[in-house]
C-alpha positions in Angstrom: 115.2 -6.8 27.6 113.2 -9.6 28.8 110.5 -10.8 26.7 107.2 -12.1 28.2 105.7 -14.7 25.7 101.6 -14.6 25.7 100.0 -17.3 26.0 97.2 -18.5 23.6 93.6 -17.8 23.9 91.6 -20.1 25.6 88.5 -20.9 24.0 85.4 -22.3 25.7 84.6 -26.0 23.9 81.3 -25.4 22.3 77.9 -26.7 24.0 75.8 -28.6 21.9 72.4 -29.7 23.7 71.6 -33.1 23.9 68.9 -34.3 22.1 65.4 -34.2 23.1 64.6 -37.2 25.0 60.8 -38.6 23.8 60.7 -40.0 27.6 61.3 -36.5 29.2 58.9 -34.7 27.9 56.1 -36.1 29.8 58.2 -34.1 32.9 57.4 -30.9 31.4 55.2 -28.4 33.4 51.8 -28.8 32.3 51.6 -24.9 31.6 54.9 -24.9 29.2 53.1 -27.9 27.2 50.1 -26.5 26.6 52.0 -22.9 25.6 54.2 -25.0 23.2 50.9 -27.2 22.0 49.7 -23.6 21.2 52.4 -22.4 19.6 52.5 -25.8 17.3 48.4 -25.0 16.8 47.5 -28.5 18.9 45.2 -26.5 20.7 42.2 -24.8 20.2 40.4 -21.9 21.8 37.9 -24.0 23.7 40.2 -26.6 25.4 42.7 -23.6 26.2 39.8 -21.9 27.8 39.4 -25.4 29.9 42.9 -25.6 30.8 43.1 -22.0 32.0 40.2 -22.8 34.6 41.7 -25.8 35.9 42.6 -25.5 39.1 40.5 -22.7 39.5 36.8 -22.4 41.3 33.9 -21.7 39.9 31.4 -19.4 41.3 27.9 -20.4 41.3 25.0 -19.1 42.1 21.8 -21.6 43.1 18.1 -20.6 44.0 17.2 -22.1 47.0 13.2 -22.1 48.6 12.2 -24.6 51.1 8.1 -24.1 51.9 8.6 -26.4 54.6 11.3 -24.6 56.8 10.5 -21.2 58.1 13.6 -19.8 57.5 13.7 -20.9 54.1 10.3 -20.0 52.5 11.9 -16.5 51.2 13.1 -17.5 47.8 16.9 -16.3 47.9 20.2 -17.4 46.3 23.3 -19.5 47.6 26.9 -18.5 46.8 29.1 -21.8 46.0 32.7 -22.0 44.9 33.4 -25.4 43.1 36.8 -26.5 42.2 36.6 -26.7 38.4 37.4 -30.0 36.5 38.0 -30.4 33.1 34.8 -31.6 31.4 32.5 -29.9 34.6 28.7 -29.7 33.6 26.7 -27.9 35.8 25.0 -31.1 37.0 28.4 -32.3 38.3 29.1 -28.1 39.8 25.4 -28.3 42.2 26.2 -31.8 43.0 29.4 -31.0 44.7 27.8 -28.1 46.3 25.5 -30.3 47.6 27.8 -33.2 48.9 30.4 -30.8 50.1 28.6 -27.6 51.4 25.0 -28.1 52.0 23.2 -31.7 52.1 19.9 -30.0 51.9 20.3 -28.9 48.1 17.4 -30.3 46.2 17.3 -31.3 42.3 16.0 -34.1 40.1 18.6 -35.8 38.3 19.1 -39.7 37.0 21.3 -40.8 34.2 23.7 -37.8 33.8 23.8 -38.9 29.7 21.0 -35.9 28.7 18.5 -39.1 28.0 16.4 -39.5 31.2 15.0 -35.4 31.0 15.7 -34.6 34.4 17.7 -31.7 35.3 16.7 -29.2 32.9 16.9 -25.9 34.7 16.9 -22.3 33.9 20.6 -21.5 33.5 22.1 -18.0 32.9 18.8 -17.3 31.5 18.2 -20.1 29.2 16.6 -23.6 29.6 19.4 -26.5 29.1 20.0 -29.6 30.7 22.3 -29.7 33.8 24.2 -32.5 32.5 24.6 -31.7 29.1 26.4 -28.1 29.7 29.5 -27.4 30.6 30.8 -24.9 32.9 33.7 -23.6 30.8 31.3 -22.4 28.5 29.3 -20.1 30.6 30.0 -16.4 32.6 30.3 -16.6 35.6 28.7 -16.4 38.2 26.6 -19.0 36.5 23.2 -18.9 38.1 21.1 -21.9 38.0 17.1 -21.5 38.8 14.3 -23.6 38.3 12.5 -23.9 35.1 10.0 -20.7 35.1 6.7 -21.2 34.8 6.3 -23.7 36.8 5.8 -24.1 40.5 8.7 -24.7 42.6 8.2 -27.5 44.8 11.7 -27.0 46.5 15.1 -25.6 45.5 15.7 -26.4 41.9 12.4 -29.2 41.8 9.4 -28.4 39.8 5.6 -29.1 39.3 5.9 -31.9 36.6 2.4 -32.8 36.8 0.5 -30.6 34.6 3.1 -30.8 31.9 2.5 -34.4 32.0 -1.1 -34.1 32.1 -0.6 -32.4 28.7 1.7 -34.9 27.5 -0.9 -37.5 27.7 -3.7 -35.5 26.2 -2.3 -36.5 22.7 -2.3 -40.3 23.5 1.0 -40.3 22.8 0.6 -44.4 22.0 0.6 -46.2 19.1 -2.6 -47.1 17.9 -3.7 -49.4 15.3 -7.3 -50.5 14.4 -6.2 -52.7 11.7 -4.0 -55.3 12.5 -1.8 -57.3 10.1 -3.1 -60.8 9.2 -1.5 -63.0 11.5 -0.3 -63.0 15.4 2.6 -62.3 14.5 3.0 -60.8 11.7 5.2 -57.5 11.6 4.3 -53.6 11.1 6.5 -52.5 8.7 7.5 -48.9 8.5 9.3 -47.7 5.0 12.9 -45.8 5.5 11.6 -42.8 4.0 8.8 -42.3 6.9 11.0 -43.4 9.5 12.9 -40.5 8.6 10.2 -38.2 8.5 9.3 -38.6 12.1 12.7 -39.8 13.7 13.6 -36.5 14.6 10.2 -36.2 17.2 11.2 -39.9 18.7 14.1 -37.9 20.4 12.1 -35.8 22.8 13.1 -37.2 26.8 10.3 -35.2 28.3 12.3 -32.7 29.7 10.0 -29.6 29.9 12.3 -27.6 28.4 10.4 -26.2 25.6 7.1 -25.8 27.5 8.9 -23.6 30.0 9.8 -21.2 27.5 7.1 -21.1 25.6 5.1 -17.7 26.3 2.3 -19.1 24.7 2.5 -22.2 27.8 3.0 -19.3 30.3 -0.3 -17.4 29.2 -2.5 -20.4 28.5 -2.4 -23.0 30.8 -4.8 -25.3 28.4 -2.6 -25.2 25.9 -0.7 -27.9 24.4 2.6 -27.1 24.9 5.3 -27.7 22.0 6.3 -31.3 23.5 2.9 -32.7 23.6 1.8 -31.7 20.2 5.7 -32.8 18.9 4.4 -36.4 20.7 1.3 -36.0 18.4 3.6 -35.5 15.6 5.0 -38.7 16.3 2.1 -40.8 15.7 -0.1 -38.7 13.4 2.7 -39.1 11.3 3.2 -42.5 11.3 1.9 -44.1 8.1 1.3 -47.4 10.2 -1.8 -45.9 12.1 -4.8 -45.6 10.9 -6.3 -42.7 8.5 -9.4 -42.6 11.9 -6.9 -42.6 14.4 -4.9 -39.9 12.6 -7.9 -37.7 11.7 -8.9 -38.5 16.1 -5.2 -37.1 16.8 -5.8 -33.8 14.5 -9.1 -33.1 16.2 -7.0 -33.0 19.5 -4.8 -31.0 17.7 -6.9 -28.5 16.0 -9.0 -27.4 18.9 -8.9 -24.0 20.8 -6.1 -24.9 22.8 -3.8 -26.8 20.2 -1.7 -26.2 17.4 -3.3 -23.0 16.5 -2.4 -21.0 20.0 1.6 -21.5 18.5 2.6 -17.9 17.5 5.4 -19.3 15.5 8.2 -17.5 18.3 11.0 -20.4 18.0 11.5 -20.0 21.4 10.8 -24.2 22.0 13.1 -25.3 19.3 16.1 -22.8 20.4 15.9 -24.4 23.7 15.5 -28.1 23.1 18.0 -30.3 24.1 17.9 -32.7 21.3 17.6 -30.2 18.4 14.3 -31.6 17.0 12.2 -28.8 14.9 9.2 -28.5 17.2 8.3 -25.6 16.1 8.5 -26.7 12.4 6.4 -29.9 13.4 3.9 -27.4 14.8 3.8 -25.8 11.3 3.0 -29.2 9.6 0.8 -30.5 12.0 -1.2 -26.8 11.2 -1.0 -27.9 7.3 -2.7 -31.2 7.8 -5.4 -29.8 10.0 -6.3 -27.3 6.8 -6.1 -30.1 4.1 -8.3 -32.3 6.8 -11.1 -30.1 6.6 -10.5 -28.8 2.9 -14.0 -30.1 0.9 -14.7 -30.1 -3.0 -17.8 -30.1 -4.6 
């Protein structure tokens, strides 16, 4: 009887993989490095949210009103799909819409660093400036209107000149009878009231505030939350002088000042540069009482 003789088992040499080359991992698909940035916790909610959209367009939707074309005086709304960007504000979304679809979109807008005031529209129902808030952080569609309360002059442009009207009501100036001895000879200011009124330094005349003050919308002699914040600036100043001051709160204190504020919030939830108006209001209020407080 013949015999066959098996042979051995083969056995497959074992893989090992190669190291992980520091060099190669730039060649990764952008969506497998942020899912394993995510699964290391590199990434947070917000910039996942931005990388999501990328590539993606966003959908906006822009008032539009032309009382110059026929056509156009019907106030209506324009559709626009922007390709999204990481880091897209909504200044940078209407100006592509209005370099790449329609030339004839019209809005204010200057230094695109939320410092010149500008583009402060109405967007998604709030006030904010245009180049201060991003995209990713709003629903869509985002609609973007013109400040209410204001006239429209054209598109997203509004009637400034009122608001500035009341801006300079206050004398928002310094103003100082007394002078130091000496040409010149310095102002000083101590640390402890530089503090005290830094905060009402930051307003960049936006209009922010005024449009959503319901107060403002009722009352058009009123104040308005920026100009008596400007007054705040100066009454506050311990380098004017006690006449000036007591001059500044008799602007203040009339009919149409500080006392038409109903306290709502509404200016300092809005404000770009998170200074208290409404607390500012408050104080300016206190002083006008103490002013006319008399003993004897």
């Amino acid at each position: 009887m013949s015999t066959q003789q098996q042979e051995p088992e083969t056995q497959e040499p074992e893989t090992q993989e190669a190291p992980e080359d520091p060099e190669m991992k730039g060649s990764e698909s952008p969506q497998q490095r942020r899912l394993d940035e995510k699964q290391e916790g590199m990434v947070d909610e917000r910039s996942e949210a931005e990388a999501e959209a990328e590539g993606e367009t966003v959908h906006i939707k822009v008032f539009r009103y032309d009382p110059e074309v026929e056509a156009k005086q019907e106030p209506r709304f324009d559709d626009f799909h922007v390709p999204f960007t990481k880091g897209m504000t909504v200044l940078d979304a209407v100006m592509y819409a209005r370099d790449e679809f329609d030339s004839s979109l019209t809005f204010r807008h200057s230094c695109r660093q939320a410092v010149c005031g500008s583009d402060a529209f109405f967007v998604n129902g709030r006030q904010q400036l245009g180049c201060k808030t991003q995209i990713s952080e709003l629903e869509q569609p985002v609609r973007i209107e013109p400040l209410p309360h204001q006239e429209v002059v054209k598109d997203l442009v509004v009637d400034m000149d009122h608001f500035y009207d009341q801006m300079h009501a206050v004398e928002p100036y310094f103003q100082q009878e007394d002078l130091p001895e000496g040409e010149l000879e310095e102002q000083r200011q101590s640390r402890e009231n530089r503090e005290k009124v830094k905060m009402s330094t930051r307003c960049i005349w936006c209009g922010a505030c005024m449009s959503s003050c319901n107060v403002a919308a009722g009352d058009n002699q009123y104040l308005g939350p920026a100009a008596i914040n400007k007054a705040y600036r100066f009454a506050m100043d311990e380098r004017e002088d006690e006449e000036i001051k007591e001059h500044r709160l008799r602007i203040l204190e009339q009919e149409h000042g500080v006392w038409r504020c109903q306290t709502q919030f509404s200016c300092t939830e809005v404000c770009p540069k998170d200074i208290p108006l409404t607390e500012h209001i408050q104080e300016l209020k206190r002083e006008a009482v103490k002013k006319n407080l008399k003993f004897w």
